[in-house]
N, C-alpha and C positions, 0 to 999 in steps of 0.2 A: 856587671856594673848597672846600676841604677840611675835613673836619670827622668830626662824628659820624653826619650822612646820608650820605656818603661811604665811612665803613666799613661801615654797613650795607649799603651798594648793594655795595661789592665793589670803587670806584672808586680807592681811595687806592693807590699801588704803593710799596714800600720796598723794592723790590730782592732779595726774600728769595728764597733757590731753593723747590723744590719746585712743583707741578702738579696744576690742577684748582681746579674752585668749589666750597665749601661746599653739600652739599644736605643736607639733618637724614637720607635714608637713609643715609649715613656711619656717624650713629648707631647706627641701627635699621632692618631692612632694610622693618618697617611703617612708618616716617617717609617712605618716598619721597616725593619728589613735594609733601611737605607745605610752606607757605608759608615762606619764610624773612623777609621783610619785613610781609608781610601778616602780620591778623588769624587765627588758628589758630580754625574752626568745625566743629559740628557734634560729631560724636564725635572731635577731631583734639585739644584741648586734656589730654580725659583719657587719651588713649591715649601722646601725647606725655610727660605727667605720670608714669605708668606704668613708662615706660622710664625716664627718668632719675630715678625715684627707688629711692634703695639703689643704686644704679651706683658700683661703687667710681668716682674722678679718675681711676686710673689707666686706668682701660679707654677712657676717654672721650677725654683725652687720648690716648691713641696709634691711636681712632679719629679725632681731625683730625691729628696727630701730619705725615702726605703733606701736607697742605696749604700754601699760600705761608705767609706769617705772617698777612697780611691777611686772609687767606681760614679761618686757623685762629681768629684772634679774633673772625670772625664768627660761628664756631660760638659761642665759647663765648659770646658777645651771647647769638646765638637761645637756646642752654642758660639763660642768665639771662633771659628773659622766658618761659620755660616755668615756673622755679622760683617768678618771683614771680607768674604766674600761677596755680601752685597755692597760693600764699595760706602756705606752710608758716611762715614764717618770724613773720608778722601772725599765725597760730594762734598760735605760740608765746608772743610779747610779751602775746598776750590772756589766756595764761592764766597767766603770769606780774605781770601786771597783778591778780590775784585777781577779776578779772570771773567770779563764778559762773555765767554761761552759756558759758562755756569751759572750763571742767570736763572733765579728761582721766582716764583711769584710769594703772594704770602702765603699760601696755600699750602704752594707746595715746600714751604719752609717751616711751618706749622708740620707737616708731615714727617718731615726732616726730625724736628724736634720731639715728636714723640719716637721714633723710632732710636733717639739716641738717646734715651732716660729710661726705656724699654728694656724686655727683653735679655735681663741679664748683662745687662751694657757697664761697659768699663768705665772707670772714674774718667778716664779723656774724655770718651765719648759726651757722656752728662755736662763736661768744661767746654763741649763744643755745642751744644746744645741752649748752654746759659750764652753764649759767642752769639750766637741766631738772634738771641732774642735782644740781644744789646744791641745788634749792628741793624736794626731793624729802625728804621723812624717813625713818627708815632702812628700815623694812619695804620700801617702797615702791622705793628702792634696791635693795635687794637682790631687790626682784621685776624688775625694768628690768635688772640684771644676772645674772640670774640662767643664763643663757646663758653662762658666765665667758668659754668660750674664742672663742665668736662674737664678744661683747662687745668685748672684748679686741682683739678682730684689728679691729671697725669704731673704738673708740676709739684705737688706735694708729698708724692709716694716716689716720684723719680729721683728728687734732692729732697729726703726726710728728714725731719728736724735731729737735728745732731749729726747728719752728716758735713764732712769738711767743705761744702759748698755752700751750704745753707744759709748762710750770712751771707755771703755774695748775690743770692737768688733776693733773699728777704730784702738788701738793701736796691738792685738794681729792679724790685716792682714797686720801692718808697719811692724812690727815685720817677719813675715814669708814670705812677698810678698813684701818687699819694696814699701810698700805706702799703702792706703784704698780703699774703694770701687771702690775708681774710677780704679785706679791703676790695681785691680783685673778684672775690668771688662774689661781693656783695655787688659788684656793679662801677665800681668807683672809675674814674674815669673812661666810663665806656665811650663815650661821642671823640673823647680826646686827652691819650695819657696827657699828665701834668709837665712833661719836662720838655718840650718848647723844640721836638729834635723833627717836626716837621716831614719836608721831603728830601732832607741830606739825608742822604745813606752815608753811613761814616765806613763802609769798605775799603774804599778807595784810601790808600796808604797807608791803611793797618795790616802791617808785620803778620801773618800765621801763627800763632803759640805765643802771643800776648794778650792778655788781660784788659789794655785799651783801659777806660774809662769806667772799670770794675775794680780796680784795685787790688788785683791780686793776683798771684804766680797762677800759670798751667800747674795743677797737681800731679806732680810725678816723683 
């Protein structure tokens, strides 16, 4: 029987070309050797966590890019229980959730947000990530962006044009920057987005896995 222990083992065949078994040094040439099935211990979880976070997809992808097809969806399996082994995605919900012992700076919420448009990250993670930057008010905004043309280039390739976010992104920087990426990247309200949201943090009684004042479902 074939299945999902099947694609993890490596067993399943679809006929796709390409040559070799997924090993995580593919990766990273520190991942050698490190489990692909088994439990990741010892110093293996954070050092694995390290590497794929801030990884543009694209790198990642066309590091399994040689592999069968079989062999390339196991990478990104193992890529997926690395990311939600580092917990980024449950930080997120938690401090969107208004639980004050999750308490981020912008800093470290900018952080946040590249690691979840990163890396191989799931369509949630990316809707939690667009979540950061909504529930943010403007100072705080404009410190998380304050890197325009960094910003820019991970908000861009993170949610890329024609993906099913894209609209949501483009209109929630008209919204607080007067205009979209471009607009942002040119500087457009750097002293002070345009949308008046101050130093209310809209956290506080926004539901987990809604949309809030973005207009639109969690993708799932």
């Amino acid at each position: 029987m074939e299945g999902p222990e099947a694609l993890a083992a490596g067993r399943v065949r679809l006929g796709a070309g390409g040559a070799g078994e997924f090993d995580p040094g593919l990766i990273d040439s520190s991942l050698a050797g490190f489990p692909v099935r088994g439990e990741l211990t010892g110093e293996q979880p954070g050092q694995a966590e390290r590497v794929i976070a801030g990884r543009p997809d694209a790198e990642l992808a066309g590091a399994l890019a040689a592999l069968p097809v079989v062999q390339r969806q196991r990478g990104r399996w193992w890529v997926s229980r690395v990311r939600a082994a580092a917990g980024w995605a449950d930080q997120a919900a938690r401090y969107l959730s208004g639980d004050p012992a999750a308490a981020l700076t912008a800093e470290q919420r900018w952080r946040l947000v590249v690691r979840l448009l990163t890396g191989l990250a799931s369509i949630d993670d990316r809707w939690l990530a667009l979540q950061l930057l909504e529930a943010a008010h403007d100072e705080d905004l404009a410190d998380m962006l304050a890197d325009r043309a960094g910003a820019t280039a991970v908000l861009d390739a993170g949610i890329p044009p024609g993906h099913v976010l894209r609209e949501s992104l483009e209109k929630l920087l008209a919204r607080r920057f007067g205009g979209g990426l471009d607009a942002v990247a040119a500087g457009a309200g750097a002293d002070r987005p345009v949308f008046g949201q101050r130093r209310r943090d809209r956290r506080a009684g926004r539901r987990p896995g809604r949309a809030g004042r973005m207009g639109d479902r969690r993708p799932g």
